[in-house]
LUMSESE-493809 format. One record per residue (C-alpha): x, y, z; residue number from 1. Coordinates in Angstrom, 3 decimals, always signed. Example, Ala and Ser with C-alpha at 12.3 -4.5 7.8 and 13.67 -1.06 7.14 Angstrom:
+12.300,-4.500,+7.800,1
+13.670,-1.060,+7.140,2
***
This chain:
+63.218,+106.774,+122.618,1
+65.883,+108.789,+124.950,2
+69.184,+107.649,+124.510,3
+71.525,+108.993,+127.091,4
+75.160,+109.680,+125.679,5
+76.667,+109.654,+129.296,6
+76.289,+105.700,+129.379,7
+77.726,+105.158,+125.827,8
+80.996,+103.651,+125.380,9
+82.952,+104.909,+122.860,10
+84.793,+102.850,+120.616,11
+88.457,+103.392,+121.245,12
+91.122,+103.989,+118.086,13
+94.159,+102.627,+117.514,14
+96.429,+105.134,+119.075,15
+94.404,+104.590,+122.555,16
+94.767,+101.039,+122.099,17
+98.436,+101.261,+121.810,18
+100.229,+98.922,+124.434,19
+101.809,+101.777,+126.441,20
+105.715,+100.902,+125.661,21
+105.161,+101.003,+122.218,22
+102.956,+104.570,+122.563,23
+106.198,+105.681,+124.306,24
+108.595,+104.601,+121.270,25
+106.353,+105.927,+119.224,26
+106.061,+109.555,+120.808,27
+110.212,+109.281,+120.990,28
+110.482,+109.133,+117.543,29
+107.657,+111.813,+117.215,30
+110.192,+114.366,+118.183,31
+113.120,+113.296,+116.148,32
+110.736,+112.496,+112.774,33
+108.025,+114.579,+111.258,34
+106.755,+111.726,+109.675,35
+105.749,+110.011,+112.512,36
+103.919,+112.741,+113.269,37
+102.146,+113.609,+109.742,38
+101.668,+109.879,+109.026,39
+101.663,+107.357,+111.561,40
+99.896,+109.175,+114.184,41
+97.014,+109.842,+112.370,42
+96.501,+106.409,+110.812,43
+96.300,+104.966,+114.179,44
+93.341,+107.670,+115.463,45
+91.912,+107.559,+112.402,46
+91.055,+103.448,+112.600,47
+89.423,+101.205,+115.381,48
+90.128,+97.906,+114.549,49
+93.572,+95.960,+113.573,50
+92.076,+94.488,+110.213,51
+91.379,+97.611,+108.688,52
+95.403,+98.952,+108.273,53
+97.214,+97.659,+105.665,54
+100.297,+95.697,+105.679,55
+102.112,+98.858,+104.485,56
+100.675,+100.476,+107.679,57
+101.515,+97.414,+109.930,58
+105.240,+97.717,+108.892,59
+105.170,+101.355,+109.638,60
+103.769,+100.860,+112.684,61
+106.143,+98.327,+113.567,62
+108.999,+100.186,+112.784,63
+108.589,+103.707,+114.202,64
+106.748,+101.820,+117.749,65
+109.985,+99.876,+117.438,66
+108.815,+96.258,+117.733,67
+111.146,+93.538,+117.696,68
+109.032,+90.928,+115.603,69
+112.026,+88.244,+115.819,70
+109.937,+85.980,+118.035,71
+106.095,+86.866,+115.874,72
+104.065,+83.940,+115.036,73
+102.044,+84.599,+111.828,74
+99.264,+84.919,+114.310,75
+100.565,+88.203,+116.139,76
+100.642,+89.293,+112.289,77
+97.445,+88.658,+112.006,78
+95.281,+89.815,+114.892,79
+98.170,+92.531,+115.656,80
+97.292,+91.547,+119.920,81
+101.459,+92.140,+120.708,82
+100.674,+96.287,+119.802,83
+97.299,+96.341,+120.642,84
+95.187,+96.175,+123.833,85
+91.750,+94.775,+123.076,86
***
């Protein structure tokens, strides 16, 4: 069996999923903090899918993309759709 690679889709990470805004904030604060940089950056290439940060990660994420969460249902906590595109 020939599988051609040219017609594969490749899943997208996290940081290509980012809902462009919040990739802006985040690439803001890149220049002013290292950690964003050495930390936060990689988490979100490093994972594909919401459910596998953890709530440690969420927070960060939320804080250096600079999310106001004041008007979250625990549903946008949970399936993470207002910082992700599907």
């Amino acid at each position: 069996m020939i599988i051609n690679l040219n017609k594969l889709k490749i899943m997208k990470n996290l940081y290509e999923k980012l809902i462009p805004k919040l990739k802006k904030n985040l690439l803001k604060n890149k220049k002013m903090y290292d950690s964003v940089n050495d930390y936060v950056i990689p988490i979100l290439k490093s994972k594909h899918h919401y459910t596998q940060l953890t709530i440690s990660e969420v927070n960060t994420i939320i804080t250096w993309t600079e999310v106001d969460t004041t008007r979250w249902s625990m549903f946008d906590y949970k399936w993470g759709d207002l910082i992700f595109r599907p």
